[in-house]
C-alpha positions as CSV (number, residue, x, y, z in Angstrom):
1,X,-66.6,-1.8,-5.0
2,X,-69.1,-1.4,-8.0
3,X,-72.4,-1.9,-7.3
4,X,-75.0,-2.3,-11.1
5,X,-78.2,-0.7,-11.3
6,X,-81.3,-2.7,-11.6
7,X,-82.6,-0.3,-14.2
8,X,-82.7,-1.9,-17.7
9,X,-79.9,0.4,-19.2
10,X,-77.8,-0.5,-16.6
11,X,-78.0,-4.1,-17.0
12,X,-76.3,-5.0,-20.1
13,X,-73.2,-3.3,-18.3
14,X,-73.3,-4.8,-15.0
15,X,-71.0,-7.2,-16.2
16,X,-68.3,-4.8,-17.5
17,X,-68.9,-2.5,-14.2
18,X,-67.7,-5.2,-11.6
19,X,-64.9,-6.2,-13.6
20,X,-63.4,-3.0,-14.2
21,X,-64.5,-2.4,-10.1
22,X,-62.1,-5.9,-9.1
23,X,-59.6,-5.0,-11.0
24,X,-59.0,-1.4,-10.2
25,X,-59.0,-2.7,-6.8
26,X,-56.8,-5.5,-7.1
27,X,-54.5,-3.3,-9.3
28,X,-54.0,-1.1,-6.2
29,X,-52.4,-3.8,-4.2
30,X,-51.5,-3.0,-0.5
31,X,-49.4,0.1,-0.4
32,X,-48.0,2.1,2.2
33,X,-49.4,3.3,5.5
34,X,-51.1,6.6,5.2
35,X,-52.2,6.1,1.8
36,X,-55.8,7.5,1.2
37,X,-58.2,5.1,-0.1
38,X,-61.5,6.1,-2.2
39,X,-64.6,3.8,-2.2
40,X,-66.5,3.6,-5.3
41,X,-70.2,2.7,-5.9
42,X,-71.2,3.3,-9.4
43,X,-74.8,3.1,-10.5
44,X,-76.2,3.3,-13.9
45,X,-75.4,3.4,-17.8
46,X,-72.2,3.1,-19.5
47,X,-72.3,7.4,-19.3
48,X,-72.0,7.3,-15.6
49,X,-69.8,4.3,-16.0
50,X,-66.8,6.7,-18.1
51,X,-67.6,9.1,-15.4
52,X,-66.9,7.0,-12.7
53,X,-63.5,5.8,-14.5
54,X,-62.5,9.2,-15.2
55,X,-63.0,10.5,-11.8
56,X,-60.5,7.2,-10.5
57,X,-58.4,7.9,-13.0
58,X,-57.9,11.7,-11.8
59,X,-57.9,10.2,-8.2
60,X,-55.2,7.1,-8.7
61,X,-53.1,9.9,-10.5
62,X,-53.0,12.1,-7.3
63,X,-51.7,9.0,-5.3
64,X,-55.0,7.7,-3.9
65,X,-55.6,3.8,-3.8
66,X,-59.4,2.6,-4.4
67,X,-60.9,0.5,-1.8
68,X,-62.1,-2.8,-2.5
69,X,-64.6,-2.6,1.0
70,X,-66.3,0.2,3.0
71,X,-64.2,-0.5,5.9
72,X,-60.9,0.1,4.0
73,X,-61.9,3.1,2.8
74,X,-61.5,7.0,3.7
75,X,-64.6,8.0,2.1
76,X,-66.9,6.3,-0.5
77,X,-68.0,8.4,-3.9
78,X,-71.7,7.0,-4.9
79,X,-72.2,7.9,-8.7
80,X,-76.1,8.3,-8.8
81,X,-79.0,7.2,-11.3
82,X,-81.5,9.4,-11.7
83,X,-83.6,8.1,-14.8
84,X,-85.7,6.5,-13.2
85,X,-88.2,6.7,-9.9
86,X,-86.9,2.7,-9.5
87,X,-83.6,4.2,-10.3
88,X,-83.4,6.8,-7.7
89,X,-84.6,4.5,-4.8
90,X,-81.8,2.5,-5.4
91,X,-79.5,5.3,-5.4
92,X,-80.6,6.5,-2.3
93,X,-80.2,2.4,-0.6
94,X,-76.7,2.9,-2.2
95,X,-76.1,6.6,-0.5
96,X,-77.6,5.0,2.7
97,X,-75.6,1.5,2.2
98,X,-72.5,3.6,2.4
99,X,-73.1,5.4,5.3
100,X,-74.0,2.7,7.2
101,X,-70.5,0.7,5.9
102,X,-68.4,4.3,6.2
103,X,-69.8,7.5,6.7
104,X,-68.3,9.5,4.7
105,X,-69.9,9.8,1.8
106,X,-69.9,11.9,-1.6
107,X,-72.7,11.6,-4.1
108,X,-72.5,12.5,-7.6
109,X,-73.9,11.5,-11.1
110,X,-77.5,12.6,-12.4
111,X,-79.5,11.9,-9.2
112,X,-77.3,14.8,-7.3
113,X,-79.3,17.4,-9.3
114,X,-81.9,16.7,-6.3
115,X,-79.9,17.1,-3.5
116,X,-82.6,18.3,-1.4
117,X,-83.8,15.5,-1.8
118,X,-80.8,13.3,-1.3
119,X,-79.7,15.2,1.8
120,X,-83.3,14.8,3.3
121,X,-83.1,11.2,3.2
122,X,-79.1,11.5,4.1
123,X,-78.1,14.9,5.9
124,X,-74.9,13.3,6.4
125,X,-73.6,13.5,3.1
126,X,-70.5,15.3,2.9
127,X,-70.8,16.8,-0.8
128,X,-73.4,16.4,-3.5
129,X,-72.4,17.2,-7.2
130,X,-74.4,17.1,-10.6
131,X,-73.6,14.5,-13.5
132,X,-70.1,15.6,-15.5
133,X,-68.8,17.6,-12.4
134,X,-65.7,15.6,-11.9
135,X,-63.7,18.2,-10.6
136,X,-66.2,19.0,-8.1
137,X,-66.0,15.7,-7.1
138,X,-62.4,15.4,-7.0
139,X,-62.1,18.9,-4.8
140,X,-64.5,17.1,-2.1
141,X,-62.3,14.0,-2.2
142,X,-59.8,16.4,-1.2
143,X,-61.5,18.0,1.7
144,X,-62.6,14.8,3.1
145,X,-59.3,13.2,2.5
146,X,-56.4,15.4,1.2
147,X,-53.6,13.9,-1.2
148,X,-50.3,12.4,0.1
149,X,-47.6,14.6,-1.2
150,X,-44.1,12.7,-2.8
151,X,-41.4,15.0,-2.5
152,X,-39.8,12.3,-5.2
153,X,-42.5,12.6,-7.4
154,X,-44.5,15.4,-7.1
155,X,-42.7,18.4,-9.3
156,X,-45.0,20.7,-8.0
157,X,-45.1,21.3,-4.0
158,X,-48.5,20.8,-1.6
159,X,-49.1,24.5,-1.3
160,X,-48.2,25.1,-5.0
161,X,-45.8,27.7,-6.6
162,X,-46.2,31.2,-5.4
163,X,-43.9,34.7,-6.6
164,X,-43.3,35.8,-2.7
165,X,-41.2,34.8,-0.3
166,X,-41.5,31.3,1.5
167,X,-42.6,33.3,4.6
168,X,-45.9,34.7,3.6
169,X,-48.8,34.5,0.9
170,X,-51.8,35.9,-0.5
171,X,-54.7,33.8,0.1
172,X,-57.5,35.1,-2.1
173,X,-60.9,34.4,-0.8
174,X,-63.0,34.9,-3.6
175,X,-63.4,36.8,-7.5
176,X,-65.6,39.7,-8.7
177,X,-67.6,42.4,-6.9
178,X,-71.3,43.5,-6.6
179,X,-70.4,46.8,-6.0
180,X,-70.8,49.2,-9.0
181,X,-68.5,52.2,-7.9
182,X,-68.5,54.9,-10.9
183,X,-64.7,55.2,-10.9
184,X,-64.1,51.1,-11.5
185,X,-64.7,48.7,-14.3
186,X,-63.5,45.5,-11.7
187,X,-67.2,43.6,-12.5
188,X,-67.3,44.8,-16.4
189,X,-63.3,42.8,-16.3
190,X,-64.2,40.5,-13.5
191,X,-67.9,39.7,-12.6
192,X,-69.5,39.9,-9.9
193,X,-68.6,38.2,-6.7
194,X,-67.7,34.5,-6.5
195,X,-66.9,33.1,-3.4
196,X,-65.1,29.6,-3.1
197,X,-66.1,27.1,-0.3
198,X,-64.7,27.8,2.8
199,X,-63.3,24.6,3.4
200,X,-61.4,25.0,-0.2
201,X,-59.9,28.3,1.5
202,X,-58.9,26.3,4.8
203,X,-57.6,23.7,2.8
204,X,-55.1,26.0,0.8
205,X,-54.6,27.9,3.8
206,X,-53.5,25.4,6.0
207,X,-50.8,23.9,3.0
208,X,-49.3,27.0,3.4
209,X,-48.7,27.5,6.5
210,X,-47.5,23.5,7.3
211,X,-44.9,24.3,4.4
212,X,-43.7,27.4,6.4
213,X,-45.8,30.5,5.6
214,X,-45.8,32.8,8.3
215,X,-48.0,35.4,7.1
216,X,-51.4,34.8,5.4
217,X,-52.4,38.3,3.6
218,X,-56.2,37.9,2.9
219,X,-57.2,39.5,-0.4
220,X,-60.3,39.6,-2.4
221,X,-62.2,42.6,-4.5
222,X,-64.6,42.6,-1.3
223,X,-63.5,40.8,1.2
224,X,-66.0,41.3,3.8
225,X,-68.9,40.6,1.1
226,X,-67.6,37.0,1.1
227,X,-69.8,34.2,1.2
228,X,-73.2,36.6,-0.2
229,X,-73.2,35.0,-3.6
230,X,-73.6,31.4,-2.2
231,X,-75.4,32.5,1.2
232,X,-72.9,31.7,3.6
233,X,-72.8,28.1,2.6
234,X,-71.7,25.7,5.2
235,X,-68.9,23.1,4.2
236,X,-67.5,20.4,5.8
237,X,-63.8,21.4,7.8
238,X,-62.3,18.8,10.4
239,X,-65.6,17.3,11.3
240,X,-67.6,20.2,11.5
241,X,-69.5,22.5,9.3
242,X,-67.9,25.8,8.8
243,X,-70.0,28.9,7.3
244,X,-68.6,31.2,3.9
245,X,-69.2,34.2,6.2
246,X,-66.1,36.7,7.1
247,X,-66.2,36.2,10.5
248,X,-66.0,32.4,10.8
249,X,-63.6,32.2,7.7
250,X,-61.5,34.7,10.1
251,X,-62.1,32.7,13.5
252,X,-60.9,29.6,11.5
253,X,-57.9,30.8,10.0
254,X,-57.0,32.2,13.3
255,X,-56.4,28.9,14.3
256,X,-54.0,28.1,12.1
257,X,-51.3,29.5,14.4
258,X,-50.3,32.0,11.6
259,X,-50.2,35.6,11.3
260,X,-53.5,36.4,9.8
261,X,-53.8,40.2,7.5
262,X,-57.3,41.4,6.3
263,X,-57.4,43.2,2.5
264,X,-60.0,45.1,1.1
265,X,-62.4,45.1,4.0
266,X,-65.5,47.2,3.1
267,X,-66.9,48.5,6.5
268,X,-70.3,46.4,6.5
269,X,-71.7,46.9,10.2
270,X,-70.8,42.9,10.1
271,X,-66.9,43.8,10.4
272,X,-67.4,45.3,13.9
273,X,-67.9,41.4,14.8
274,X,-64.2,40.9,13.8
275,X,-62.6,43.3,15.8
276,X,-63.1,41.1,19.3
277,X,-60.9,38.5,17.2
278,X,-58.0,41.1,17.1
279,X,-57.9,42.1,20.2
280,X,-57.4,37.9,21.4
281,X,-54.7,38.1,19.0
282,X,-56.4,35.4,16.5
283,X,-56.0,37.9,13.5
284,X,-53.9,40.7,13.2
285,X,-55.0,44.0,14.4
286,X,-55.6,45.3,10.8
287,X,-57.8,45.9,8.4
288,X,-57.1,47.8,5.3
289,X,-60.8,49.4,4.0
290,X,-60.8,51.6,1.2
291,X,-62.5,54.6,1.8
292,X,-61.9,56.5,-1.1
293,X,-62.9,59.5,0.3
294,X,-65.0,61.9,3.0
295,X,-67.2,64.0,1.5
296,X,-71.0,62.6,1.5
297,X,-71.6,64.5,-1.8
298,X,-68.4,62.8,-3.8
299,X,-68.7,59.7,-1.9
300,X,-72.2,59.5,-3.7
301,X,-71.0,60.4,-7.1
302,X,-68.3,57.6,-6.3
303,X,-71.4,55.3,-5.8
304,X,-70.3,54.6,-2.6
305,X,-71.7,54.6,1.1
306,X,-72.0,58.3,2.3
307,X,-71.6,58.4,5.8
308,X,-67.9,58.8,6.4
309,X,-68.9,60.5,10.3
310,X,-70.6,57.8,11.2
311,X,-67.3,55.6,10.0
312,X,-65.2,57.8,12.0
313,X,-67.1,57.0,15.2
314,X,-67.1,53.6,14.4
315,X,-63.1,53.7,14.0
316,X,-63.0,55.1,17.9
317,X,-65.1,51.6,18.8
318,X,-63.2,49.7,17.2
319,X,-60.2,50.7,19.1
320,X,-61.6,50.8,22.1
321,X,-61.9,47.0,21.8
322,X,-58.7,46.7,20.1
323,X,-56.3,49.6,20.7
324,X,-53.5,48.3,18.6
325,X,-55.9,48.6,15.5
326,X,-54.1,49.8,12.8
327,X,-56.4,51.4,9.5
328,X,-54.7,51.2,5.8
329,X,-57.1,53.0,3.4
330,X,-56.9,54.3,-0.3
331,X,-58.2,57.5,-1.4
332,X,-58.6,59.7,-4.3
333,X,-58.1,63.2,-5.1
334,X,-60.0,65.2,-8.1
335,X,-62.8,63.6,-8.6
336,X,-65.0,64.9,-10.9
337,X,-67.1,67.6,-9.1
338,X,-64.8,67.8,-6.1
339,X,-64.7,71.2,-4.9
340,X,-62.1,72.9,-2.4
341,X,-64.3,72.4,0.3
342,X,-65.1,68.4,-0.9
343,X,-61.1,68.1,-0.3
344,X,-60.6,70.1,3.1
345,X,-63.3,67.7,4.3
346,X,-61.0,64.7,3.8
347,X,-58.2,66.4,5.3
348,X,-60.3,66.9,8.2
349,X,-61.7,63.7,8.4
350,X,-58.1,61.8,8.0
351,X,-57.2,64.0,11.4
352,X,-60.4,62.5,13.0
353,X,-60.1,59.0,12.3
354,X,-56.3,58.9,12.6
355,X,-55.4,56.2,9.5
356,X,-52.5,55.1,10.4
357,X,-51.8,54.2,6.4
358,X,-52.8,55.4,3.7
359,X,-52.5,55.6,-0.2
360,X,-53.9,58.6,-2.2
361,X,-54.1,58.8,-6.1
362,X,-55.2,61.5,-8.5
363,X,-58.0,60.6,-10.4
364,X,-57.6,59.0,-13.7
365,X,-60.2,58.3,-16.5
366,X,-60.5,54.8,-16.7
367,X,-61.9,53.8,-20.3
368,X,-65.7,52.4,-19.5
369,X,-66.2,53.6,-16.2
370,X,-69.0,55.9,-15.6
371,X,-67.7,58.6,-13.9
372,X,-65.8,59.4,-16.9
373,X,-69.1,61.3,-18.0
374,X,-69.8,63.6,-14.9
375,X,-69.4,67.1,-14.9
376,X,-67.2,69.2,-13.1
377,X,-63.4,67.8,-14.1
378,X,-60.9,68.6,-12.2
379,X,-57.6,70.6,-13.7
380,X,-54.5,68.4,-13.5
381,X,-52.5,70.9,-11.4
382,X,-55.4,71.3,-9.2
383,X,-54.9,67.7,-8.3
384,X,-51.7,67.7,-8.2
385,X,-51.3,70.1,-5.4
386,X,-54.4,68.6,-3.6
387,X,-52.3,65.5,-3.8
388,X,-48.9,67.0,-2.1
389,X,-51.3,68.3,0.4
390,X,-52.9,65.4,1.3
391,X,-49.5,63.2,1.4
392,X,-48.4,65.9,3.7
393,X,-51.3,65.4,6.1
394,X,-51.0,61.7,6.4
395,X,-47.6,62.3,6.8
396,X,-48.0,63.8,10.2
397,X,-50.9,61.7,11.3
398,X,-48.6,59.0,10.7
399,X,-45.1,60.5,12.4
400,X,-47.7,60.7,15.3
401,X,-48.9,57.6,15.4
402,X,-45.4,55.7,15.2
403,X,-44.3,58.3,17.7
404,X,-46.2,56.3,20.3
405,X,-44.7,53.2,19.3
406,X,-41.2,54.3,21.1
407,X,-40.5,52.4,24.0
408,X,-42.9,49.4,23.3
409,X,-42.1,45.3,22.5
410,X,-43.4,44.6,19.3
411,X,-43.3,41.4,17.3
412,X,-41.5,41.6,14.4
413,X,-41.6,39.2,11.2
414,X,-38.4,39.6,9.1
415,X,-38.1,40.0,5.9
416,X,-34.6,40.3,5.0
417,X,-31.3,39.8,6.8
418,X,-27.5,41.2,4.8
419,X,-24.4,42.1,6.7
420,X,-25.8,45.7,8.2
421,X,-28.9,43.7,10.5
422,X,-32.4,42.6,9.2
423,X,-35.4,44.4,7.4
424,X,-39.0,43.5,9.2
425,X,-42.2,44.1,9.7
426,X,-44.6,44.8,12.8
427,X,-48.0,43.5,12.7
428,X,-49.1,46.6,11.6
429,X,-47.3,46.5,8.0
430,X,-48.3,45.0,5.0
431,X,-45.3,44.1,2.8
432,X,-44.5,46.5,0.2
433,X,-47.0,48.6,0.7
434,X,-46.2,50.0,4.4
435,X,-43.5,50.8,6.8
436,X,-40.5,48.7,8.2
437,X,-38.8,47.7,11.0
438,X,-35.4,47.9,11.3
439,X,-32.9,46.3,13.2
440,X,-29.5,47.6,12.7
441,X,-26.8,45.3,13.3
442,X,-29.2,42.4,13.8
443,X,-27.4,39.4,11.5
444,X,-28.3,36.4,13.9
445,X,-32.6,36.0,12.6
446,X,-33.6,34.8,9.1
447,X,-36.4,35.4,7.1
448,X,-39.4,34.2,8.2
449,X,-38.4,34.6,11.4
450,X,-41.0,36.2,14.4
451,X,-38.7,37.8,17.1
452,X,-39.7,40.4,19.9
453,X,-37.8,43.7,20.0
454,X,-37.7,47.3,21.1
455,X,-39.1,49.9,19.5
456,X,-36.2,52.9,20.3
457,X,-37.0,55.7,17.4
458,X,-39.6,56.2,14.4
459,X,-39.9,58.6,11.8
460,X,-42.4,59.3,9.2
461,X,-43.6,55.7,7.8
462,X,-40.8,53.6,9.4
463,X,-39.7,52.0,12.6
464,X,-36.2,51.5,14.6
465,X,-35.6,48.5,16.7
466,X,-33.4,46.6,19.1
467,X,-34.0,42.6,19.8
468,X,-34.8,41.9,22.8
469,X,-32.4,39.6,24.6
């Protein structure tokens, strides 16, 4: 389904263009049911023309078939001229050609550089790419239209190949970070934040949990900064546009009928919009913000937001929407400058805002990071035994807080099963990095699986539990 330019460089290759567009279609031949099917127009010089038959090469590879008609097809591709005004009209008849034979339609080749323009004439458009982006243009064939998968074929599965259990799987959200905290050299190693398209998050996310992912673990270096670097961008996701913005990325993959774990959450006052979505029991009741500490005077040498009471009272809020919120955080001890009183501070703020996890490390001089030249280091046994005494703290904020998870049905997903009962994990643990559950005697579950049972002791970090009948 080639379609020549009019434009003077096009015209010598007309010929070659509709012969290489019948036989590619005749060469797919009627396959199976379910087979996707890609339209092609392509418009322009013999450049465009290699584009076109390296983007149907990529395509017939993946198990797509290219439709000789509109009507056949799952979405057209329009590969755009731009060299011309003359040039450009025609593209845009072309664009408006296809959407009138199909509807779904994604433009690329040198005309997309104007997509304002294209989008104006076309809002419909499901996905406009410059010249030479051919995996651009491959990834929105995939959103529109993902690829069959051959289980006799294929040596590499739908959701890919992952290094944790079948049962759950990081899903990372975006790259890099905009935040320039003293202690960290992330954007020197990194860059700063990069967000991918929320439909390409969907996408992924939704392989993984067809091929039996219970647990999607959210991760990014800021997750709740995603989407700012490509402002909130709308893609297209089952018919209807869906923002890069953490709260409809988190109202989406809610739906997914998955467990649903937020990493790295930096408490932007947007957050407090998220919490409503935990308490429906979309996402899980968790967010895991590193605070890195309470005092407003190292919190600014940290580089970092300085208002820890103000956090505090919005950690009571957040539970009084959603009670069963449970708080992982990260801290550090002996920062440069940090003073006795600096540390009794964060002892008395952890008390306040009752984290129910929480990680603490002594500070180390990272090689380029800026704090590395401020004044007032620390002794190494100083931090040490602020260390032990902050462990100890947490430690009995969280005996407490499990304490009052005696007596209650939880949900529990489980992560291992041997001859003495199963290993799990409530929705308020993160795997390897918080408490268990564990069900003594329980042999009859596997992993992976979600069953309900009694919470009947707890100790420090860990929980005790008996399956409910």
């Amino acid at each position: 389904m080639t379609k020549p330019s009019t434009n003077a460089a096009a015209k010598a290759n007309a010929k070659v263009r509709r012969a290489a567009g019948g036989s590619t279609a005749a060469g797919g031949g009627a396959k199976a049911k379910g087979v996707p099917k890609v339209g092609f127009v392509s418009l322009g010089c013999p450049k465009a023309l290699v584009d076109s038959e390296r983007i149907i090469t990529k395509l017939r590879s993946e198990g797509y078939e290219i439709a000789a008609n509109y009507d056949g097809a799952d979405v057209v591709v329009v590969n755009t001229c731009g060299f011309l005004d003359s040039a450009k009209q025609e593209s845009l008849d072309a664009i408006g050609e296809a959407m009138a034979g199909n509807g779904r339609v994604i433009v690329t080749g040198c005309f997309g550089v104007e997509e304002g323009r294209i989008r104006e004439a076309h809002p419909g458009v499901l996905a406009v790419t410059g010249p030479h982006q051919y995996e651009q243009v491959v990834d929105a064939v995939h959103d529109a239209v993902p690829p069959l998968h051959d289980p006799y074929v294929d040596l590499v599965p739908p959701e890919g190949l992952h290094l944790t259990p079948r049962h759950y799987a990081y899903l990372k959200i975006s790259e890099g970070c905009n935040n320039r905290c003293s202690f960290c050299i992330i954007p020197a190693l990194r860059g700063d934040l990069v967000s991918r398209p929320a439909n390409h998050v969907m996408t992924e996310a939704e392989k993984l949990v067809k091929a039996g992912v219970k647990e999607l673990l959210v991760i990014s270096q800021d997750t709740s900064a995603y989407g700012l670097d490509i402002k909130y961008a709308e893609s297209p996701w089952k018919g209807v546009p869906l923002k890069a913005r953490f709260l409809d990325l988190s109202r989406a993959l809610g739906d997914l009928g998955a467990w649903v774990r937020m990493h790295y959450v930096y408490p932007y006052p947007h957050v407090d919009d998220v919490i409503p979505l935990m308490a429906e029991g979309k996402i899980l009741p968790y967010l895991d913000i590193p605070f890195q500490h309470a005092s407003a005077r190292v919190l600014k040498a940290m580089r970092r937001p300085a208002s820890q009471e103000k956090t505090a009272e919005r950690i009571r809020r957040w539970r009084d929407v959603c009670p069963d919120l449970a708080i992982r955080s990260t801290f550090i001890v002996g920062f440069p400058g940090e003073t006795e009183d600096d540390f009794n501070q964060l002892l008395d703020w952890l008390g306040d805002a009752r984290i129910n996890r929480a990680g603490c490390f002594k500070y180390e001089a990272v090689e380029g990071a800026v704090a590395n030249g401020l004044e007032g280091a620390v002794p190494e046994e100083v931090k040490e035994e602020r260390w032990h005494r902050f462990m100890a703290r947490q430690k009995e904020i969280s005996a407490s807080l499990l304490a009052e998870k005696v007596g209650r049905v939880i949900d529990v997903l489980i992560d291992e099963v041997d001859e003495d009962g199963a290993l799990g994990r409530s929705k308020w643990d993160a795997p390897e990095i918080d408490g268990s559950v564990f069900l003594n005697g329980e042999t009859g579950v596997m992993p992976g699986d979600i069953v309900q049972a009694k919470v009947i002791e707890a100790d420090d970090y860990d929980l005790w539990a008996e399956r409910c009948s």
